[in-house]
N, C-alpha and C positions, 0 to 999 in steps of 0.2 A: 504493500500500500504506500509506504514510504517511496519505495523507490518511483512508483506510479504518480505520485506528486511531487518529485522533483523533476519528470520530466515534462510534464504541463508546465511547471515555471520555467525551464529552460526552455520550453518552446514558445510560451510566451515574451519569453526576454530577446530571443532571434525574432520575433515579428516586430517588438518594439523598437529592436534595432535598425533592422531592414526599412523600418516604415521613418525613423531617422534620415535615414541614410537617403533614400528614394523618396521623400516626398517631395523635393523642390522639383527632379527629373520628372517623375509622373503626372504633375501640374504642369510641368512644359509638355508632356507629351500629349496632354489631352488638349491642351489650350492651341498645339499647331497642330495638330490633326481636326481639333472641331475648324480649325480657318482654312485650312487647306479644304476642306470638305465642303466648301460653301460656294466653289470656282468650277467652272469649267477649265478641261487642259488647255482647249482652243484660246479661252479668254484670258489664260497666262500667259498663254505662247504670243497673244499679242496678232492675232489674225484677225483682229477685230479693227486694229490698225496700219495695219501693213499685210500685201499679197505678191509672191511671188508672180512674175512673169516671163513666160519662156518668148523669149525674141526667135522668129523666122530664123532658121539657118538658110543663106545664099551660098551655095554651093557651085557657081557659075564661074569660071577658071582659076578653079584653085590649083595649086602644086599637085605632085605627088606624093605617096607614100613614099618614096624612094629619097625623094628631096628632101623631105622633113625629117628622115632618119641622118640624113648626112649631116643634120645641127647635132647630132646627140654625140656625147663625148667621147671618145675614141670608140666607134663608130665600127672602125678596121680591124678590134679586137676580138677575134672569137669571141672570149668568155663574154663579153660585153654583149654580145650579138647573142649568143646563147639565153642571155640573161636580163633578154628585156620581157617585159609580161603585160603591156598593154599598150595599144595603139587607136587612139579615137580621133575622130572629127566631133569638135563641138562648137556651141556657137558664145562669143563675146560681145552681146549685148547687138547678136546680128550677124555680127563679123567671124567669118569660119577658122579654126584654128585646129594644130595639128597637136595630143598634149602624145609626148611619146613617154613612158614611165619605165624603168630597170636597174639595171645593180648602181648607178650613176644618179638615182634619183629622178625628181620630172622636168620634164622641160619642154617648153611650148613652144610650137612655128605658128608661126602669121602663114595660112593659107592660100594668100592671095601672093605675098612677095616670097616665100621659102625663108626668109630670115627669118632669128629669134625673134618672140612677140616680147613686147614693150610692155604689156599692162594697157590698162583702160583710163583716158585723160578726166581729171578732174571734171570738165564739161561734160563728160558723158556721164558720170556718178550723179552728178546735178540731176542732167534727163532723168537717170534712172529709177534717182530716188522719187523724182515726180510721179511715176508709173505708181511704183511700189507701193507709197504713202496715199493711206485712203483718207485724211483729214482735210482741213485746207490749208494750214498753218503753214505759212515759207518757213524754208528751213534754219534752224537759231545758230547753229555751227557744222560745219563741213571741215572734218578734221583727217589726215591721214595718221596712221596710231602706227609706231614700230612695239609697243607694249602693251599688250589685253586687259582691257579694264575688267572689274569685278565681274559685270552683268554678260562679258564677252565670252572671255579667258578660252580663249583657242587661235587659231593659227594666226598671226603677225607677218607682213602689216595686214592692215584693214581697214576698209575707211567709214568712219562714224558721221554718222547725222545724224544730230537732233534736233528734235522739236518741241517750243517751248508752249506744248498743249497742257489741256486735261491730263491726259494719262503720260506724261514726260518719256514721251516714245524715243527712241532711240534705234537705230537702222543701221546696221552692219553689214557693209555690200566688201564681195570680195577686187582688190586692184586687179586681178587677172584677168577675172571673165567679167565683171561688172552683176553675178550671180550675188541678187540678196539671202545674206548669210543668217542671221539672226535680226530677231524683231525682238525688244528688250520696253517694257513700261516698267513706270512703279508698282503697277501690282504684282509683276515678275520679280524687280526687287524685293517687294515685304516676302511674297509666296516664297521666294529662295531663304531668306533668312529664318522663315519657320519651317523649310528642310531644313536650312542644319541645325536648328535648336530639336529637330525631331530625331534625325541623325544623329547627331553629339560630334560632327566633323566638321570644326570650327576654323580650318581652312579652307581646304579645296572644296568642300561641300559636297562631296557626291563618291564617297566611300561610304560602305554600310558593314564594313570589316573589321570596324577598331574592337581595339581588346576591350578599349574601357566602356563601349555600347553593349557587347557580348557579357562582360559583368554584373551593369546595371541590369542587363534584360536577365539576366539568372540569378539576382537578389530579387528583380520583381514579381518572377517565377518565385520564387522562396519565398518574399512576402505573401502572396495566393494561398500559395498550397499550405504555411503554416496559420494564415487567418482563415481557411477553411476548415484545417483540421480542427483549432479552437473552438469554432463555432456548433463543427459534429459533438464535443467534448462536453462544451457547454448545455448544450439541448441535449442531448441523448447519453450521455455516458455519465454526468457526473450524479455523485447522491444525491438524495434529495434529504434534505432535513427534516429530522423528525420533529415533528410537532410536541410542545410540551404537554406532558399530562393534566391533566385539570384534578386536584385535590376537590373532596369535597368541603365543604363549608363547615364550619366545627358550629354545632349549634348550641 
């Protein structure tokens, strides 16, 4: 019997610990999960502001294949020749281009001249973004970025426009093909920072493998299972107290 009540207090003393430990985490976790659950993906992702558009490819005297492999870097080299793994025609904002990819990395022809392609001119990022941007608001800054901001953070450069609307949109079109990359508002900001308060990955935000999420989620398990077990303990297991006897009345 002893021993049977020392382990009810020890498992009561690991749930009040647990329930220490885990209460500020599981108030984060419900408070960006209940906000997160109140958005469409669509309306994070910003589609509501900005829509890709695929520009005509003109495929009317372009190069060859032949010619656009001759810009890839040593070109002459077997192993190099063995070891390329894709060859396409795409289009740059209209303009046909050759991207040849392999052991050398990628690299583009301008299909029209056979020479390496240059990238896509600030005036044409301008047109683009006009297509892209479903608002009316001219654009607040037209910046090309060598370093990926928070709301970016992938491949460098890229050139950012924003707009100083409602939803502080923000428009990531890539310098190569003039292809919009990412559509960024403030409700993508807050949504991103309650994943990582939901996550617990307070840098790069989009790991869900840290040891110390795996911990917390297996003391919150622990807290469960020891305040369920209480609970069986409490209603079904434990005695019930005897009631005192009632003396009768001395007359």
């Amino acid at each position: 019997m002893i021993a049977k009540h020392k382990f009810w207090r020890s498992l009561t003393r690991v749930h009040k610990w647990a329930g220490l430990i885990l209460g500020v985490q599981i108030m984060l976790w419900f408070a960006s999960g209940f906000f997160m659950s109140f958005f469409s993906i669509d309306k994070v992702h910003g589609d509501h502001m900005a829509e890709k558009q695929i520009a005509p490819l003109h495929i009317e005297n372009i190069v060859s294949v032949k010619t656009a492999l001759s810009q890839y870097p040593n070109m002459n080299d077997d192993q190099t020749n063995t070891a390329l793994r894709k060859i396409i025609l795409r289009s740059a904002l209209g303009h046909p281009i050759w991207e040849v990819e392999g052991a050398s990395g990628l690299v583009r022809v301008d299909a029209k001249t056979g020479l390496l392609w240059q990238g896509v001119s600030e005036a044409q990022i301008r047109t683009a973004a006009k297509t892209y941007y479903k608002g009316v608001q001219s654009p607040h800054t037209v910046l090309k970025l060598d370093t990926a901001p928070k709301d970016y953070n992938s491949i460098v450069p890229v050139w950012q426009i924003t707009y100083d609307d409602r939803a502080k949109t923000h428009l990531y079109i890539s310098p190569q093909t003039g292809e919009l990359l990412k559509v960024r508002t403030r409700l993508w900001r807050v949504f991103d920072f309650m994943w990582m308060l939901h996550i617990m990955d307070y840098k790069n935000r989009d790991n869900i493998n840290l040891w110390w999420l795996k911990l917390l989620s297996f003391c919150a398990l622990l807290f469960s299972l020891t305040g369920i077990g209480l609970v069986i303990h409490r209603i079904f297991m434990r005695p019930k107290r005897k009631k005192p006897t009632q003396t009768a009345p001395k007359t």
